[in-house]
C-alpha positions as CSV (number, residue, x, y, z in Angstrom):
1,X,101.4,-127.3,-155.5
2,X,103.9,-127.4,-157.9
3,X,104.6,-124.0,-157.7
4,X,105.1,-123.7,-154.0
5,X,107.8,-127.0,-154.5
6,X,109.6,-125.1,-157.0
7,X,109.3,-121.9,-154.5
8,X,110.6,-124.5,-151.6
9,X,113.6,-125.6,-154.2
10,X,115.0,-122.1,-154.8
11,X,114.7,-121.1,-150.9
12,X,116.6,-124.3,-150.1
13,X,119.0,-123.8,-152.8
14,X,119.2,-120.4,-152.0
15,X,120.3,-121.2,-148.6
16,X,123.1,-123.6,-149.2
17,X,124.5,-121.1,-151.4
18,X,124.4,-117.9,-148.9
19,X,125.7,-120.2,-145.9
20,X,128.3,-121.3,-148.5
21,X,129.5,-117.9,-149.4
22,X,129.6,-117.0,-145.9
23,X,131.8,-119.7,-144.9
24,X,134.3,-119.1,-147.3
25,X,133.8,-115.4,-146.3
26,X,134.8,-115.8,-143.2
27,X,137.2,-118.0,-143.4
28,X,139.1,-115.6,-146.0
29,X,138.8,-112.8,-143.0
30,X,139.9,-114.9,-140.4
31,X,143.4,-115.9,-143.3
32,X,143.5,-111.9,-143.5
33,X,142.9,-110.9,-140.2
34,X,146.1,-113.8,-139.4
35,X,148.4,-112.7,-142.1
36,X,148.3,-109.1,-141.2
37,X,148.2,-109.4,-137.6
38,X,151.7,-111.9,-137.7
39,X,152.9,-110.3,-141.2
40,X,152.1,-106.5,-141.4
41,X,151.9,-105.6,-137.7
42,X,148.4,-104.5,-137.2
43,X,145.2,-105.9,-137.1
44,X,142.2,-104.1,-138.8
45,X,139.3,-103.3,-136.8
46,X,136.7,-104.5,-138.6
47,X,137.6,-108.1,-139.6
48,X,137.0,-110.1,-135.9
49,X,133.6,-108.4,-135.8
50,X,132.8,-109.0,-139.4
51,X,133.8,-112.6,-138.7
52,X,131.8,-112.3,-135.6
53,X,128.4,-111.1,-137.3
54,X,128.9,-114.2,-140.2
55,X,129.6,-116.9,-137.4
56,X,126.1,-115.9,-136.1
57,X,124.3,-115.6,-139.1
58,X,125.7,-119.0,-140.0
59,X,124.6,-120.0,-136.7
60,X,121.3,-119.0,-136.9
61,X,120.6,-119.8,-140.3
62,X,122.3,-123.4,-139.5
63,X,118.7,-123.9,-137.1
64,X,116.2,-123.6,-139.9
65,X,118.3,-125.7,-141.9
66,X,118.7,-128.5,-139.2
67,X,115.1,-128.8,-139.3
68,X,114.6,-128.4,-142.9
69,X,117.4,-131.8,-143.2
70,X,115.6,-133.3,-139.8
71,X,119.4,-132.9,-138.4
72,X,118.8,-131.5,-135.1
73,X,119.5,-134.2,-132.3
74,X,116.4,-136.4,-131.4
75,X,115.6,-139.2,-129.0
76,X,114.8,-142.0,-131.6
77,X,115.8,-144.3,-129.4
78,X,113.7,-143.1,-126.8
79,X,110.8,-142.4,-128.8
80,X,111.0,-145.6,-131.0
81,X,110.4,-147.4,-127.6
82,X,107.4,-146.4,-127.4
83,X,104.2,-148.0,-129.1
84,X,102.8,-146.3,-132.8
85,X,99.9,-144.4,-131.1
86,X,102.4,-142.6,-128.6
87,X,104.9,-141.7,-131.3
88,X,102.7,-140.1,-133.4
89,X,101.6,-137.9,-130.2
90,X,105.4,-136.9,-129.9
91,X,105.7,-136.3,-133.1
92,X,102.7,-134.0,-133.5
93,X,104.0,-132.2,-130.1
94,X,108.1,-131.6,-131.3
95,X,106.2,-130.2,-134.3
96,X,104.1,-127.6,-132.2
97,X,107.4,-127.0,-130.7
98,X,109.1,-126.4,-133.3
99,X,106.5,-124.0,-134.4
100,X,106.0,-122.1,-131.3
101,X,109.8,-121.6,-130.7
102,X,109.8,-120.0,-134.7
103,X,107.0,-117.9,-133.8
104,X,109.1,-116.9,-130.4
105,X,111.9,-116.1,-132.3
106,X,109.9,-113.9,-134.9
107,X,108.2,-112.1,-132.0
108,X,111.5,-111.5,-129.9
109,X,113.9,-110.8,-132.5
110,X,111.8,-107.9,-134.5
111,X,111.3,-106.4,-130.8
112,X,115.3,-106.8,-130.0
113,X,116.4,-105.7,-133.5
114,X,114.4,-102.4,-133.9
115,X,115.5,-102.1,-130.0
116,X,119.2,-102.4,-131.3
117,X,119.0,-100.1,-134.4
118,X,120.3,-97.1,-132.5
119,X,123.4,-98.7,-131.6
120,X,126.2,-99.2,-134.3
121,X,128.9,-102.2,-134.3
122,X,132.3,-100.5,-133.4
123,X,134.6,-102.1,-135.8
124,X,132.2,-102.1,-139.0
125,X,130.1,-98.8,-138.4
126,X,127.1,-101.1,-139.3
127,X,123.9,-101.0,-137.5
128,X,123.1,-103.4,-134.1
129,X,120.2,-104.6,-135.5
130,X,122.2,-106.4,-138.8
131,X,123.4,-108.4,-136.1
132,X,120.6,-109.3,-134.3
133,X,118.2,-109.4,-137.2
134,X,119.6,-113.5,-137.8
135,X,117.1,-114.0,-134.9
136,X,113.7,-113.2,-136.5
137,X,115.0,-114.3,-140.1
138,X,115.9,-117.7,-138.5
139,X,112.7,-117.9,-136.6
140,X,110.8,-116.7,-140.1
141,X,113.0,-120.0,-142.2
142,X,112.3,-122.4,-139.2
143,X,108.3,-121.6,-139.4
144,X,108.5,-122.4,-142.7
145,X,110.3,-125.6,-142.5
146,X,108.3,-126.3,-139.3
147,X,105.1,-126.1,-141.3
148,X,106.6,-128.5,-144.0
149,X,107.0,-130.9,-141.4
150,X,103.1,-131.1,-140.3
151,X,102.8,-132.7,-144.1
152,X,106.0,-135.5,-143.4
153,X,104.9,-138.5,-141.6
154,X,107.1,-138.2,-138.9
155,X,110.4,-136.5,-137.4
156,X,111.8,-139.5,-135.6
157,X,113.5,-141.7,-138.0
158,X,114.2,-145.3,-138.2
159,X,117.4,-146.2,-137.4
160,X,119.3,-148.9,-140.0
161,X,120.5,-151.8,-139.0
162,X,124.1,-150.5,-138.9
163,X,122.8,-148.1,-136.2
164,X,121.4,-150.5,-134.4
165,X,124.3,-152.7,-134.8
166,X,126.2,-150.2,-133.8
167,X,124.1,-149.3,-130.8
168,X,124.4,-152.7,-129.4
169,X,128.1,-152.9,-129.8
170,X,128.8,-150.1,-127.3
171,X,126.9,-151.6,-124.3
């Protein structure tokens, strides 16, 4: 057990640095594509699609993470209405969900990606299927994170009183 923690650990660590990097990656092609369009008089092909193909990555990447923090947006009002037995029910279901969608996105992607590998991105020269490959590596990190959550208690959290507070000020 410890070992697949310590596994968990250096995915999740792994991840914040690669989204990182590609954030600041894109943002210093996005300062270069701007300075040389305004500055230098021409724009270089390959920076708005390599901007492009991070933003989706990012994107895509950003799903198995939301589930991996429990970030994605819920109804925990709704479903904190609702007596013990029936929340555990939804929570058991949004976790079959969340598996079946990852195993739709694993299916689908592959299929789309080796359908793609043919085609190459104009501005880069790289292959389609780099682009479209964020589908089944996001579906693969989101089955993984959707597994970890059959061993949490539950999705829906608690709000804190602040919420709540909160909640009732805006009626």
């Amino acid at each position: 057990m410890a070992t697949i923690k310590k596994a968990k650990s250096i995915l999740d660590r792994s991840l914040d640095y690669l989204l990182g990097t590609m954030i600041v990656a894109m943002t210093l092609i996005i300062i270069y594509q701007i300075f040389t369009r305004n500055f230098l008089d021409f724009t270089p092909r390959w920076t708005e699609e390599l901007a492009l193909l991070l933003l989706i990555w990012i994107a895509f990447i950003g799903i198995a993470i939301g589930f991996r923090d429990n970030l994605h947006i819920g109804v925990g009002v709704f479903v904190g209405l609702m007596p013990k037995n029936i929340q555990k029910k939804i929570d058991l279901i949004t976790k079959v969900l969340v598996i079946a969608t990852s195993i739709i996105f694993i299916y689908y992607g592959f299929r789309f990606t080796f359908l793609m590998h043919g085609s190459l991105m104009a501005g880069t020269g790289l292959p389609q299927s780099f682009l479209y490959s964020a589908i089944p590596v996001s579906g693969i990190l989101t089955f993984i994170y959707g597994v970890e959550m059959f061993f949490k208690d539950a999705i829906h959290e608690d709000f804190d009183d602040d919420a709540k507070e909160a909640m009732e000020a805006a009626k």
